[in-house]
N, CA, C and O atoms as a GROMACS GRO file, in nm:
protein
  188
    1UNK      N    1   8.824  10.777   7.725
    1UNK     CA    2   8.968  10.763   7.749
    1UNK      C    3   8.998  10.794   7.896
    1UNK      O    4   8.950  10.895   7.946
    2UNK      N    5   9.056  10.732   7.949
    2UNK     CA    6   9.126  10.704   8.092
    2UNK      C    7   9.200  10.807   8.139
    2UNK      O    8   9.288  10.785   8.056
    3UNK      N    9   9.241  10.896   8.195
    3UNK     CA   10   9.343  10.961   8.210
    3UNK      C   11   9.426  10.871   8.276
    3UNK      O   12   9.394  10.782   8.355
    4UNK      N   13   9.582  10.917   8.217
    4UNK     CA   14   9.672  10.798   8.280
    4UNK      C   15   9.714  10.835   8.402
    4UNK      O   16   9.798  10.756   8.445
    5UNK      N   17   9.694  10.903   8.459
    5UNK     CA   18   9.745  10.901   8.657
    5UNK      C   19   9.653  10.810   8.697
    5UNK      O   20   9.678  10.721   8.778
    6UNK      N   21   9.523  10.831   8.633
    6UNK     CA   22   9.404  10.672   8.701
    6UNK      C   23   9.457  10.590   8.643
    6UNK      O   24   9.494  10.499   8.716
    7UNK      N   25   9.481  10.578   8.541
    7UNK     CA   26   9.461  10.406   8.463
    7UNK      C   27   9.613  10.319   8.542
    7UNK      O   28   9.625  10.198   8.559
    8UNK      N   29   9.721  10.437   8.583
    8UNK     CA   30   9.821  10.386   8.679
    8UNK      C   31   9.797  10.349   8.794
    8UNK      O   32   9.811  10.238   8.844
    9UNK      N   33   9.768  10.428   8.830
    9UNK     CA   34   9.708  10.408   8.986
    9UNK      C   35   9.602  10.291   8.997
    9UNK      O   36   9.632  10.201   9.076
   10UNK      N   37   9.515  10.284   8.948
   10UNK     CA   38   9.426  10.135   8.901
   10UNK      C   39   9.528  10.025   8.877
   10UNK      O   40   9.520   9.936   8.961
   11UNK      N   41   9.634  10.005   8.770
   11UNK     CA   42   9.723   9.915   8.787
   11UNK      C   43   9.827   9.872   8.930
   11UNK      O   44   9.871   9.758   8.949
   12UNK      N   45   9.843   9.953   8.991
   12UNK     CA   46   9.895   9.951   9.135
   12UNK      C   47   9.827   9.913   9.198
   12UNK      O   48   9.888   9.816   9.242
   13UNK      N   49   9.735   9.912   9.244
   13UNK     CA   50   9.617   9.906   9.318
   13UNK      C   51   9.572   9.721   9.285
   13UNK      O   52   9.542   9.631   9.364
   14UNK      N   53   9.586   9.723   9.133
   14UNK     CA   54   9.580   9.540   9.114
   14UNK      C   55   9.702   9.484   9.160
   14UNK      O   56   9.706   9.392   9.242
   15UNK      N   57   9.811   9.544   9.103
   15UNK     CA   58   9.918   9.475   9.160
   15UNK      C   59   9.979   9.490   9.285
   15UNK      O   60  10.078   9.419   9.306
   16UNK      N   61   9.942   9.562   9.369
   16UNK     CA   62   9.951   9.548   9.528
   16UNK      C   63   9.842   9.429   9.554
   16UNK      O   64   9.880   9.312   9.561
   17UNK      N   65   9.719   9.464   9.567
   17UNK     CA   66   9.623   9.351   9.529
   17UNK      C   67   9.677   9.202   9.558
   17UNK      O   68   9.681   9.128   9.656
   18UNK      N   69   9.720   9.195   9.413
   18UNK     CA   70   9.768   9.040   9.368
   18UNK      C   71   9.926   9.018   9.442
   18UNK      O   72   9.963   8.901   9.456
   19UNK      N   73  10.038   9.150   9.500
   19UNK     CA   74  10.152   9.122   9.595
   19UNK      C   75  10.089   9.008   9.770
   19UNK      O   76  10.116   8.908   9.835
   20UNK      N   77   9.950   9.178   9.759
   20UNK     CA   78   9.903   9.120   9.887
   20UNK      C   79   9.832   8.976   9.903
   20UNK      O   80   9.843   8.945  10.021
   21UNK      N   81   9.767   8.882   9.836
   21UNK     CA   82   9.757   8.756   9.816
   21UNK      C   83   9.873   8.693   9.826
   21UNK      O   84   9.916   8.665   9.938
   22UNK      N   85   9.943   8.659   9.707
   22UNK     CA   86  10.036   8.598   9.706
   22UNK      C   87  10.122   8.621   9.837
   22UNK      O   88  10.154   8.518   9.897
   23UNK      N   89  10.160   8.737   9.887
   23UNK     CA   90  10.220   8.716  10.062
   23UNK      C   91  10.125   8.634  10.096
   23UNK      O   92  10.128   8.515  10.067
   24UNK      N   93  10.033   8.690  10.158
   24UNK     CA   94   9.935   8.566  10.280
   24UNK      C   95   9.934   8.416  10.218
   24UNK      O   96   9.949   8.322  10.295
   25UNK      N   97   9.919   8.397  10.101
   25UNK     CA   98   9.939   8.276  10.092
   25UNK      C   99  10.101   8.208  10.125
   25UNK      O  100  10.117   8.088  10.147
   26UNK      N  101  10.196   8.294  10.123
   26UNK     CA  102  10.313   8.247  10.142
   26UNK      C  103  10.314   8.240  10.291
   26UNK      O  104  10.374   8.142  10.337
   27UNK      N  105  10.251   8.339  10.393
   27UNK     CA  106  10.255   8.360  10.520
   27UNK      C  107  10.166   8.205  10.552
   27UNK      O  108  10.202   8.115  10.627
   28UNK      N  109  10.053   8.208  10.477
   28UNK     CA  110   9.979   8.040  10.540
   28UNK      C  111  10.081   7.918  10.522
   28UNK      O  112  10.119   7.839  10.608
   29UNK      N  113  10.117   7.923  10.376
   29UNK     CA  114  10.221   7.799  10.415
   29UNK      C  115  10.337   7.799  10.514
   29UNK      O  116  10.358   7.701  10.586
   30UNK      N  117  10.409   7.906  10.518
   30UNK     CA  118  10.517   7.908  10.623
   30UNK      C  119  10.472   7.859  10.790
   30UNK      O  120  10.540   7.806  10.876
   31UNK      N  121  10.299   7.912  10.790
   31UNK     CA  122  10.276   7.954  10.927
   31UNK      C  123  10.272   7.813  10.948
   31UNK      O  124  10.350   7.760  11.027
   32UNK      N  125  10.161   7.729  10.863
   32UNK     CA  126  10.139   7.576  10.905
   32UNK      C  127  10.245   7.480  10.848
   32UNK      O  128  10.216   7.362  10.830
   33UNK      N  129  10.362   7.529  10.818
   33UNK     CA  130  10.475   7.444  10.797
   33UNK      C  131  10.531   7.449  10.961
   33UNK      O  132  10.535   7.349  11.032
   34UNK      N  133  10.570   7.578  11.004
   34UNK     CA  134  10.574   7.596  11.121
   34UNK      C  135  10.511   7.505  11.227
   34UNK      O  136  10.582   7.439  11.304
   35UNK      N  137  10.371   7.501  11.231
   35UNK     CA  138  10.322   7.455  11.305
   35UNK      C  139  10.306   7.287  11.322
   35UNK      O  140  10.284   7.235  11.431
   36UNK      N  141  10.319   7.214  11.202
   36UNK     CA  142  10.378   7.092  11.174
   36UNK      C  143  10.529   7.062  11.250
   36UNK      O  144  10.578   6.952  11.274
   37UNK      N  145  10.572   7.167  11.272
   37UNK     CA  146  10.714   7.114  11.267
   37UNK      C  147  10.745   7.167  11.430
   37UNK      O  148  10.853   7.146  11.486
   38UNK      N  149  10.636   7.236  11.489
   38UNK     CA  150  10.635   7.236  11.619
   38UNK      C  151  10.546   7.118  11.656
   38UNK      O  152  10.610   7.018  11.685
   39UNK      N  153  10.464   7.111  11.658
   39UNK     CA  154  10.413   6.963  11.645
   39UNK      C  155  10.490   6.869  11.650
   39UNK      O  156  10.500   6.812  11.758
   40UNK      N  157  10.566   6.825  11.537
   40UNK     CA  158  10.682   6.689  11.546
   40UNK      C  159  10.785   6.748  11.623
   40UNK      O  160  10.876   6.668  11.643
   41UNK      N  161  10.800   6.850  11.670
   41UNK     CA  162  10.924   6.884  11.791
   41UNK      C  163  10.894   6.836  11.924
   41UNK      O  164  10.966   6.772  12.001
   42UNK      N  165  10.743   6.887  11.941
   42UNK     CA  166  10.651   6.908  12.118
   42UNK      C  167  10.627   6.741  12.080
   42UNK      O  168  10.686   6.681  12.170
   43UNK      N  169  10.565   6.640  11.985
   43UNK     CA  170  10.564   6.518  11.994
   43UNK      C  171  10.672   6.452  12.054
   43UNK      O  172  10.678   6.370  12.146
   44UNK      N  173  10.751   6.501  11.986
   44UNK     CA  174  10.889   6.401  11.986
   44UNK      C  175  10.957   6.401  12.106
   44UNK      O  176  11.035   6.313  12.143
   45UNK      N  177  10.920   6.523  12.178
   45UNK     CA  178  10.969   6.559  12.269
   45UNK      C  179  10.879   6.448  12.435
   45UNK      O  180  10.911   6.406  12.546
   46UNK      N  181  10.797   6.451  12.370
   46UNK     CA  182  10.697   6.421  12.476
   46UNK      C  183  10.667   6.246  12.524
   46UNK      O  184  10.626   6.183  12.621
   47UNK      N  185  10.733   6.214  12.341
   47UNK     CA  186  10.682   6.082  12.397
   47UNK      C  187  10.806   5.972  12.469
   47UNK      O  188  10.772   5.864  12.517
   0.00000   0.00000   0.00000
């Protein structure tokens, strides 16, 4: 049997975990949405 201050703390620890994924994946799409859209700015700009 687990004591429950670990078996909590183990659940935090997944679910920070799985917060911290899910950000970076939100940070990659934003970043290269970003960067698409500087791209079609600096293009557009240029040609």
């Amino acid at each position: 049997m687990v004591p429950l201050c670990l078996s909590a703390e183990f659940a935090f620890r997944q679910t920070s975990h799985y917060c911290m994924q899910f950000v970076n994946k939100l940070r990659e799409k934003t970043f290269f949405a970003n960067c698409y859209l500087l791209q079609k700015v600096f293009i557009g700009e240029t040609k």
